[in-house]
N, C-alpha and C positions, 0 to 999 in steps of 0.2 A: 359187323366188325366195329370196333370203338372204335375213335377216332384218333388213336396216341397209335394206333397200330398201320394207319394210311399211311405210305413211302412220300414224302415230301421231298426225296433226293436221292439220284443214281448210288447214293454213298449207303442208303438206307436200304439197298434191294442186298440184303446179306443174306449168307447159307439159312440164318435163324429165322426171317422173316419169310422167304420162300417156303421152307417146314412147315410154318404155319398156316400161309395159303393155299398151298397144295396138298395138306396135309401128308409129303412124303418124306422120303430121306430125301437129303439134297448136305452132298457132301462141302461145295466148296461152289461159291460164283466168280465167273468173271466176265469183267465186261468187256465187248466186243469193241463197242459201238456205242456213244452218247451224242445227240443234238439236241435242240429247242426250237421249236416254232412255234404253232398252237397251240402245241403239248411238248413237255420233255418226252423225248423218248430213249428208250436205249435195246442192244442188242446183248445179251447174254449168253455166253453160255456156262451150264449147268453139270455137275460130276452130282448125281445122282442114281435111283436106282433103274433098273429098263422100264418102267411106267411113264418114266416122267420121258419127257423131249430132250437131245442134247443142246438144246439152244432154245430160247425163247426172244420176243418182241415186247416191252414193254413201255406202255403210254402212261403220263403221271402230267401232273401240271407244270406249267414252262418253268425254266432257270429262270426268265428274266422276269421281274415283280411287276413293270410294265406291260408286260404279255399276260403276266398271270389275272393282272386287276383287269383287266379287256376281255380277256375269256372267260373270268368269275363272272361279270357281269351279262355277258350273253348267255351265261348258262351250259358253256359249250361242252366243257369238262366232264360237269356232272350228267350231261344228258346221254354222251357217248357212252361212257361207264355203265350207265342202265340200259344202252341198249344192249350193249353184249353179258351185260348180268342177268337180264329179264328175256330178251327179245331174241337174242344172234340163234338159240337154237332151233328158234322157230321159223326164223326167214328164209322166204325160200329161195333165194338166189345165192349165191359162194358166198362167204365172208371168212374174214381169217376165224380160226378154231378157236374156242374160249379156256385156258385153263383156270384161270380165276379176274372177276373184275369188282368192284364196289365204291361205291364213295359215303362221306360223314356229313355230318350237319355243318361241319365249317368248309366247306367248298375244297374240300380234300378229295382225289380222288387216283385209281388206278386200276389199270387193265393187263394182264398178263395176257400174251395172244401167241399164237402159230407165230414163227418165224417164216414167212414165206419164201424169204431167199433160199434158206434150207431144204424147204420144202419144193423147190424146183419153182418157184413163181416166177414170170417175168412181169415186166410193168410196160406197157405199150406206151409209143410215142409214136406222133406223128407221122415222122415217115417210114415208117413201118410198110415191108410190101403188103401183108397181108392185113391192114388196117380195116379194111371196109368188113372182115367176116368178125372181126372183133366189135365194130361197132354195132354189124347186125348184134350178135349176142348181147351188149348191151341192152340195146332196144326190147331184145327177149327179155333181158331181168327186169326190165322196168313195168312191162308187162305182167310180169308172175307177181312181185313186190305191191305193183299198183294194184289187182284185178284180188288178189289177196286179201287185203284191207280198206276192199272201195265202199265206202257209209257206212266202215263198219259201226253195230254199237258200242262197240271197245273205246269208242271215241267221247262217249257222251260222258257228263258230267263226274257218274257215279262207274264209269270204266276204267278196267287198268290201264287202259290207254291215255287218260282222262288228262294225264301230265303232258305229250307228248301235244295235245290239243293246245292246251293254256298256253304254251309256251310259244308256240308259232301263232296267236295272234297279230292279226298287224302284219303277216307273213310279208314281205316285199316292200317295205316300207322303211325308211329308214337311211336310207341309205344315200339322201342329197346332201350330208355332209362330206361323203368319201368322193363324190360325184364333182361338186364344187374342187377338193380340192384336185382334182386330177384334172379340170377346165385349167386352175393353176399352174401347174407341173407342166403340161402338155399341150396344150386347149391348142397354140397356135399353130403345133404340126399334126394335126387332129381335120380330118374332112368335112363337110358340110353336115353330112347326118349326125355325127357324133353331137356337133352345138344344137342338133335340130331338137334331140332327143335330150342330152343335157337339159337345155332351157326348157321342157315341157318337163320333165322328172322333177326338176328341182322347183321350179312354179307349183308341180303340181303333184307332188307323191302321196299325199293321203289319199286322195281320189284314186291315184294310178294304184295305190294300196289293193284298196276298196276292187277293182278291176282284178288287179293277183290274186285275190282269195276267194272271187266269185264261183260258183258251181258245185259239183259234186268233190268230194273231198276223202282222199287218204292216205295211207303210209308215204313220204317221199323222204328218199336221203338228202335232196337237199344242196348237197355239195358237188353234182357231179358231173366233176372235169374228168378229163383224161390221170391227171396227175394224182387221185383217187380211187385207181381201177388196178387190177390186177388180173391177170389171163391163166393158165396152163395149156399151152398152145392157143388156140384161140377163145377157148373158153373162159370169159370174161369172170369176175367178183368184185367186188364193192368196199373199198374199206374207209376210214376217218366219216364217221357217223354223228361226229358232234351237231350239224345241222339237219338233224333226223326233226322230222316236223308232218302235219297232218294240213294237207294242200290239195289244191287239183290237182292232176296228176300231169299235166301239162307243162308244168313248173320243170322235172326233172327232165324230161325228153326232151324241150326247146332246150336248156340251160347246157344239157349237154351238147347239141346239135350245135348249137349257138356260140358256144367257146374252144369247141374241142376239136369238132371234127375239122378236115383243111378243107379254103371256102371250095375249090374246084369241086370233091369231094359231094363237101354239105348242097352245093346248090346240082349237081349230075342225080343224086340220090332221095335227099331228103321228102320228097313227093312219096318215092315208093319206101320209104323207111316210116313213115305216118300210115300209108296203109299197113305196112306188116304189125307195126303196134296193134293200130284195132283190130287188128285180123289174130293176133296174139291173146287181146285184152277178149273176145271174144270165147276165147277158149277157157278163161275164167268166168264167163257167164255174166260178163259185160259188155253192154252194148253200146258202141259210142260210133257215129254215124263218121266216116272219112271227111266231108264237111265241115263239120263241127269241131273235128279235129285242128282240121289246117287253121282254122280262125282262132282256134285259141293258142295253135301256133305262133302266129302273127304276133299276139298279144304278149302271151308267154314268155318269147323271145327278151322282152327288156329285163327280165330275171337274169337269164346269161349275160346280158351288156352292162348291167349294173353289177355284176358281180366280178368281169374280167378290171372294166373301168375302176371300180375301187380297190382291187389290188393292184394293179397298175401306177394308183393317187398312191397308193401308200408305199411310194418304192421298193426298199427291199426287205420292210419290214416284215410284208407275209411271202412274198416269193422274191425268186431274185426276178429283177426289173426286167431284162428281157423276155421274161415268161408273161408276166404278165401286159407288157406292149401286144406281144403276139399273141395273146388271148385278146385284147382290144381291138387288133385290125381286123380279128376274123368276126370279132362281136359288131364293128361296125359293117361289115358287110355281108350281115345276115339282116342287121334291123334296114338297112337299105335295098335290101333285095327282095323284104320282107313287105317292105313299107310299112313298119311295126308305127311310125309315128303316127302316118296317116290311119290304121287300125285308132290308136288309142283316144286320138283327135275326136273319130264318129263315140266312139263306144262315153267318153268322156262328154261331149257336146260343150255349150259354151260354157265361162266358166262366170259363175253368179260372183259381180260384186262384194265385195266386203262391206 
């Protein structure tokens, strides 16, 4: 698709431009539904003909130009966009439906997707009675997702995966800016582990980098909280893909364990939810010993605490603030339960002079 023809604005999603992505009649749009965060997005609905859906979901780059320069720069936009242009019909876990997605060479892009509310979706939260058989089912996707794309060659240089690679270098890195400033914001009603971990991240995140990207390595979403997830009773899916990246796999299961689940929960369970991974991941014809799991657990875990804690730093510009607090108390008492510092301490050893 040229570039003159990407929607830059809910104003731009008109009956003539839908024709042309869906290639169908599409008598008249209207919009349900417009916000901004990562991504503009908006809810439509469509008078078209019975092919098409009465309602769609669509994601395009943020209103705000300060949101837009942050995301251009992560790459966040255009990566989502390709996974549901290239990838969504291949993964084997739920994701919303594709009717059209693509982006341009000037960091334009868009996705037309399922309307899940429509579609009967709910979105699980916390206190949900029936939360633990939802989480179990995550753990299942993460399984099918991981065991899927585990070394695949799809990864190496001359793979169509090849982009998905380059761009999560440095995977877990990066992020003692957002870390510092939330010590700022917070630091003083903040517990002992949280400074414990702060002050070794931020001293020491290339290292700690180097440690997140070690092992065997494949598809992960990346992103995934609770507030990413979508059910049909309890059957779980996966949506906002923009931090689709190629990792150990360890990365999404702690990150989610880690921020999401409530700690009573995460610390009653999470023993037998790392076996049913590998006992899942086995049935994809990977072998990953319960052991070996739980330690890269341990390690893993600062994924999840580095990613509640910098949303948190960043007030309410990516969530509102109480979300992301209560994604940090529960982050600090998994890396203390976890003894994630004391993990990164041995695996790191002392740290050579400058």
């Amino acid at each position: 698709m040229v570039g003159s023809r990407i929607p830059v604005d809910v104003a731009d999603l008109d009956a003539a431009w839908f024709r042309d992505a869906l290639g169908r009649q599409i008598d008249s749009v209207e919009v349900l539904d417009a916000h901004s965060g990562t991504t503009g997005r908006a809810r439509l609905r469509l008078v078209a003909d019975d092919r098409v859906p009465a309602s769609v979901f669509v994601k395009l780059a943020p209103f705000d130009e300060r949101q837009r320069e942050f995301v251009d720069a992560q790459g966040m936009g255009i990566a989502e966009a390709r996974f549901y242009r290239d990838l969504a019909r291949e993964c084997p876990v739920r994701v919303p439906a594709v009717l059209f997605a693509d982006h341009d060479d000037e960091r334009r892009y868009v996705m037309v997707l399922e309307d899940l509310v429509a579609s009967g979706a709910r979105f699980p939260r916390t206190r949900d009675d029936d939360l633990l058989r939802v989480v179990e089912g995550v753990i299942d996707n993460f399984a099918a997702l991981h065991g899927t794309y585990w070394e695949s060659p799809r990864f190496s240089s001359v793979g169509d995966l090849a982009w998905i690679a380059r761009r999560t270098r440095g995977y877990g890195g990066g992020g003692g800016t957002f870390v510092r400033m939330a010590v700022d914001a917070f630091g003083p009603d903040m517990p002992p582990e949280f400074h414990a971990l702060a002050g070794l991240y931020c001293a020491r995140s290339d290292a700690i980098a180097s440690l997140l990207a070690a092992g065997p390595r494949t598809m992960v979403h990346g992103d995934a909280h609770l507030g990413n997830m979508f059910a049909f009773g309890t059957d779980p899916g996966l949506l906002d893909w923009a931090m689709i990246g190629c990792a150990p796999a360890m990365r999404d299961v702690a990150y989610f364990l880690c921020n999401s689940v409530p700690t009573a929960m995460r610390r009653a369970e999470e023993r037998r939810l790392i076996d049913r991974y590998c006992a899942a991941l086995r049935g994809h014809g990977v072998v990953l010993a319960a052991n070996d799991a739980w330690e890269q657990y341990r390690v893993q875990a600062v994924t999840g605490w580095v990613a509640a804690v910098s949303t948190a730093g960043m007030g309410a510009r990516w969530q509102p603030e109480r979300i992301g607090l209560a994604g940090t108390h529960r982050a600090n008492a998994t890396v203390a339960d976890l003894t994630t510092v004391d993990a990164l301490q041995v695996l790191l050893g002392p740290e050579t002079p400058s």
